[in-house]
C-alpha positions as CSV (number, residue, x, y, z in Angstrom):
1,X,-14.3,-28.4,2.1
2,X,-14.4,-31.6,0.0
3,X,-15.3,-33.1,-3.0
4,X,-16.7,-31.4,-5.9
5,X,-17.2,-28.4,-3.7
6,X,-13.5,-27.9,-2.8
7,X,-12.0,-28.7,-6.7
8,X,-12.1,-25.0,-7.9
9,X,-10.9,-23.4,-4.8
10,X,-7.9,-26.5,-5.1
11,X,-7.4,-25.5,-8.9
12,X,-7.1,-21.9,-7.8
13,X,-4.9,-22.3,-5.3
14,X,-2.4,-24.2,-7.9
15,X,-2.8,-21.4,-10.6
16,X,-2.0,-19.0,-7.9
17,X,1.3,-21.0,-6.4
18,X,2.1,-21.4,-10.4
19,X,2.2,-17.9,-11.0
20,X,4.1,-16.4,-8.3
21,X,6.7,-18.8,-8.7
22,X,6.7,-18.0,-12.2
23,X,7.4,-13.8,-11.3
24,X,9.6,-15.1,-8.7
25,X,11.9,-17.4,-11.2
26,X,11.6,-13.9,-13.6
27,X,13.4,-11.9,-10.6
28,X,15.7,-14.3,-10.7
29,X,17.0,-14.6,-14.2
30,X,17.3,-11.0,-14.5
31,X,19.2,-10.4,-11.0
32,X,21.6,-13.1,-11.9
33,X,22.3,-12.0,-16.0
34,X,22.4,-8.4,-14.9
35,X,24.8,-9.4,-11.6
36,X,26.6,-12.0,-13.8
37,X,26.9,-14.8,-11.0
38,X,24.7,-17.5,-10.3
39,X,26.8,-18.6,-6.6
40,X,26.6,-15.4,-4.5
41,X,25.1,-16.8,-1.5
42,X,24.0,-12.8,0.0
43,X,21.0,-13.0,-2.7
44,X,19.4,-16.0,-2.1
45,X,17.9,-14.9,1.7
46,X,15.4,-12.9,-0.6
47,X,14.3,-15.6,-3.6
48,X,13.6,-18.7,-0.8
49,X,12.0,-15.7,1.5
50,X,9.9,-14.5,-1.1
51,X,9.0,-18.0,-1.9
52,X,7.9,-19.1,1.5
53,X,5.8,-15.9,1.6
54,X,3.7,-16.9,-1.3
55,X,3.3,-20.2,-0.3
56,X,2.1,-19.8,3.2
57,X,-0.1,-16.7,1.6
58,X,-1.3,-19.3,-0.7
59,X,-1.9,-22.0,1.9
60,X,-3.7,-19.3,4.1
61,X,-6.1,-18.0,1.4
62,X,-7.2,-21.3,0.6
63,X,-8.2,-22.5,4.1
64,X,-9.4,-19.5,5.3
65,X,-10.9,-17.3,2.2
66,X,-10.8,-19.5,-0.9
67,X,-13.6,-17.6,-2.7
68,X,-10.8,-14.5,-3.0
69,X,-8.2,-17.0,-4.6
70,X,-10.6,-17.7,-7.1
71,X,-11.9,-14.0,-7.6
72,X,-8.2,-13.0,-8.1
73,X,-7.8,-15.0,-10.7
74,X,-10.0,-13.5,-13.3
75,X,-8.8,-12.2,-16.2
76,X,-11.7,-10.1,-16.9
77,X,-13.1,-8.1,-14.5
78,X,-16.6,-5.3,-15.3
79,X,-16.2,-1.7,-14.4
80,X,-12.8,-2.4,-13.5
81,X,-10.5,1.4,-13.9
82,X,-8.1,1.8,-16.6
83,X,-5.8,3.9,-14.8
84,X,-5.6,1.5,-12.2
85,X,-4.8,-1.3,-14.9
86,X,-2.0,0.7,-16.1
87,X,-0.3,1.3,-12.7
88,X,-0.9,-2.0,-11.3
89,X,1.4,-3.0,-14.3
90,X,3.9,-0.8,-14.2
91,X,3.8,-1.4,-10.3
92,X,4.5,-5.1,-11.4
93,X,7.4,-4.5,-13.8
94,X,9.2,-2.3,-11.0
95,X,9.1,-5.4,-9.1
96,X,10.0,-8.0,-10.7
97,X,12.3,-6.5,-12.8
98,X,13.9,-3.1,-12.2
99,X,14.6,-4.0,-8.5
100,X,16.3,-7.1,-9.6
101,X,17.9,-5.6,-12.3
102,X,19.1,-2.7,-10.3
103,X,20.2,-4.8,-7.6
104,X,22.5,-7.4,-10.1
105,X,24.3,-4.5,-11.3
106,X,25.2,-3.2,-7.8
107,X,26.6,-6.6,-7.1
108,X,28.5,-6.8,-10.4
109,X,30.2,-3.8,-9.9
110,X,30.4,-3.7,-6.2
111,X,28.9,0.1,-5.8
112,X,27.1,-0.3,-3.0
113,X,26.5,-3.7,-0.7
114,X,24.6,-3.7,2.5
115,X,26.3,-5.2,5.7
116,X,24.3,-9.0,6.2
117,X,22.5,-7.3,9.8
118,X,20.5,-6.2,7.3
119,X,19.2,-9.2,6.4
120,X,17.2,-9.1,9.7
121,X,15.6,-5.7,9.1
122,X,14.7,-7.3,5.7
123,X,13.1,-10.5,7.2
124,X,11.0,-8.5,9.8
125,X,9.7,-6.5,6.8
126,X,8.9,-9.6,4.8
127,X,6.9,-10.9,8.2
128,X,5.5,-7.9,8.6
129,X,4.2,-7.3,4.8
130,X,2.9,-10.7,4.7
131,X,1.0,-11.0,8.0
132,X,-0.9,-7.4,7.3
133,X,-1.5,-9.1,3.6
134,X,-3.2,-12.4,4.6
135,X,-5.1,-10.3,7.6
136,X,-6.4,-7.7,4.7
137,X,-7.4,-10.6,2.6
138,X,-9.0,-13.0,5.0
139,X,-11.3,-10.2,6.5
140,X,-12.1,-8.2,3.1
141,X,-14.0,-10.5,0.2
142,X,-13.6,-7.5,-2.3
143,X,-10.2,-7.6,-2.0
144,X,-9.4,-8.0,-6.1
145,X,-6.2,-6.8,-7.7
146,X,-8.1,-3.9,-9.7
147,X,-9.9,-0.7,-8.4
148,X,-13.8,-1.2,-9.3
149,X,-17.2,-1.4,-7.6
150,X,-18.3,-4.9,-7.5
151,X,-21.7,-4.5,-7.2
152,X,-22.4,-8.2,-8.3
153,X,-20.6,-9.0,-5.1
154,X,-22.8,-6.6,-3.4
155,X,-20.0,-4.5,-2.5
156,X,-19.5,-2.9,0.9
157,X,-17.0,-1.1,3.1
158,X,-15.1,-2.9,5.5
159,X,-14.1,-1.8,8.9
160,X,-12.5,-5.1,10.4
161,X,-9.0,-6.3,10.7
162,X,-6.4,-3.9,9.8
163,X,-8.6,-1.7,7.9
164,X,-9.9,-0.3,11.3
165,X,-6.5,1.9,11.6
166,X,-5.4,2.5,8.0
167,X,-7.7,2.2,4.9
168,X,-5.6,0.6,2.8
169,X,-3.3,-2.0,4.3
170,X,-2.9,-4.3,0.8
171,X,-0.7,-1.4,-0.6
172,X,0.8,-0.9,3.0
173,X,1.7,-4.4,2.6
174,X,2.9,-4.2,-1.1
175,X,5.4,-1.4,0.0
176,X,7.0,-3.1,2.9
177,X,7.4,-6.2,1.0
178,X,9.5,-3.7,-1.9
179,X,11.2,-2.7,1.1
180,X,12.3,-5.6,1.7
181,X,13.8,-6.8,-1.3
182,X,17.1,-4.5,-1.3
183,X,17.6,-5.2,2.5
184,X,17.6,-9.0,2.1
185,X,19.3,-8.8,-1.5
186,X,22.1,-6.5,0.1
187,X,22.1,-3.7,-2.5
188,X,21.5,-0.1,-1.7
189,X,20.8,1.3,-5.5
190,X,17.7,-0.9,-5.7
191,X,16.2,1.3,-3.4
192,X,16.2,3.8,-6.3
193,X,13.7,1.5,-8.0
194,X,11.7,1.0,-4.9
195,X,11.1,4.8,-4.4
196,X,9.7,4.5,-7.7
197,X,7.3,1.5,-6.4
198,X,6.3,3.6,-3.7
199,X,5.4,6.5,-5.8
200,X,3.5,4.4,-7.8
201,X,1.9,2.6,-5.0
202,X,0.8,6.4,-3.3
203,X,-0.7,7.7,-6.4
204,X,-2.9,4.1,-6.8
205,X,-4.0,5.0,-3.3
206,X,-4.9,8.4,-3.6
207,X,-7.1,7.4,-6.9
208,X,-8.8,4.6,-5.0
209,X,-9.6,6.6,-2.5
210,X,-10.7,9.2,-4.6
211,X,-13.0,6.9,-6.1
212,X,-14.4,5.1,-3.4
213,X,-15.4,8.0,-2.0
214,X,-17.3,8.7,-4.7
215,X,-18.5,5.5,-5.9
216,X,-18.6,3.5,-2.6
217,X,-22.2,4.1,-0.2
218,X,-20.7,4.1,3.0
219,X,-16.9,5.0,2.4
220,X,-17.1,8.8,2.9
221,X,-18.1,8.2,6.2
222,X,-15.6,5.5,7.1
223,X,-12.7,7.8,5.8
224,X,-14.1,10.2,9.1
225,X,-13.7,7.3,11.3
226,X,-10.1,5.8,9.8
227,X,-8.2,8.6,8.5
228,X,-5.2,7.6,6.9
229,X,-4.6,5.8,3.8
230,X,-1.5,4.4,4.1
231,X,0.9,5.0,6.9
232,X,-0.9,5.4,10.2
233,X,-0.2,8.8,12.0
234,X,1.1,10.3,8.7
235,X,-1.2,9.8,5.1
């Protein structure tokens, strides 16, 4: 890619880095007013791990699916579902700030630290959530933030990459990045918070499905050939 032909994909990639660093910086104002400290060193695994995730997710999009960047970036999208809207939001607000949140008052009153091995469990899941999210995004060109049917984007069911053993690896990923976030953090009542994510994050998959199945030539008979949503060997 160069010249004139590379600029939006370049601007995208910038709005996209801008942003996450902006949720980012969010989680970590409110972990550090609600822990009170700004110097424990056990939380700060999580904010430069987080940070290197979406910059090498960024990095990756843009040289190998820049197209999506851009896609992703829209603010208005047709046909898009308004249930979906709503719990992608709420989804959002768990994240970046009732985990935090959550996780600053564990510190400030000591309930409940983890032991720093976890740190490594948290850094495999961080790994692990962002490898299956770039994989999902390079091979799947619909992959938007929003349930709906793009049918300007001739829409169509895909079957590559990790969506050939579970049919929904973006919200696998989502989850094991939540996951993460207590582990490398080091507190366990923002698991509380995270159960909530993952309740969230089930129901958005159930409705998808739901509607691709409906809406989606083709998808009715993929969900014969993959048959689990999430979790493989489970839902």
């Amino acid at each position: 890619m160069n010249g004139d032909y590379s600029r939006p994909f370049g601007v995208a990639a910038i709005k996209q880095l801008f942003l996450t660093s902006l949720f980012l910086l969010v989680q970590v104002v409110v972990f550090f007013v609600s822990a009170g400290n700004l110097i424990d060193p056990r939380s700060w695994p999580y904010f430069v791990a987080a940070f290197v995730h979406y910059v090498v997710s960024t990095v990756v999009q843009f040289k190998l699916n820049p197209e999506l960047l851009v896609q992703r970036l829209k603010m208005k999208r047709k046909r898009s579902k308004l249930w979906d809207e709503i719990l992608m939001r709420i989804s959002n607000l768990v994240v970046i700030i009732v985990i935090p949140a959550l996780a600053g008052l564990d510190f400030r009153y000591g309930w409940a630290i983890l032991d720093n091995y976890f740190l490594v469990v948290g850094l495999a899941f961080v790994v692990a959530s962002s490898l299956l999210l770039n994989w999902a995004m390079i091979v799947n060109p619909h992959f938007e933030p929003v349930v709906r049917i793009q049918k300007e984007r001739n829409h169509k069911v895909i079957t590559a990459g990790p969506y050939s053993f579970v049919r929904h690896p973006g919200y696998l990923a989502g989850i094991l990045f939540a996951i993460s976030i207590p582990l490398l953090i080091g507190s366990v009542l923002a698991f509380i918070s995270v159960g909530i994510y993952v309740t969230l994050t089930m129901s958005r998959t159930w409705l998808e499905d739901k509607t691709l199945q409906e809406e989606l030539e083709g998808y009715s008979e993929y969900t014969s050939q993959v048959r689990y949503r999430l979790f493989p060997g489970a839902w």
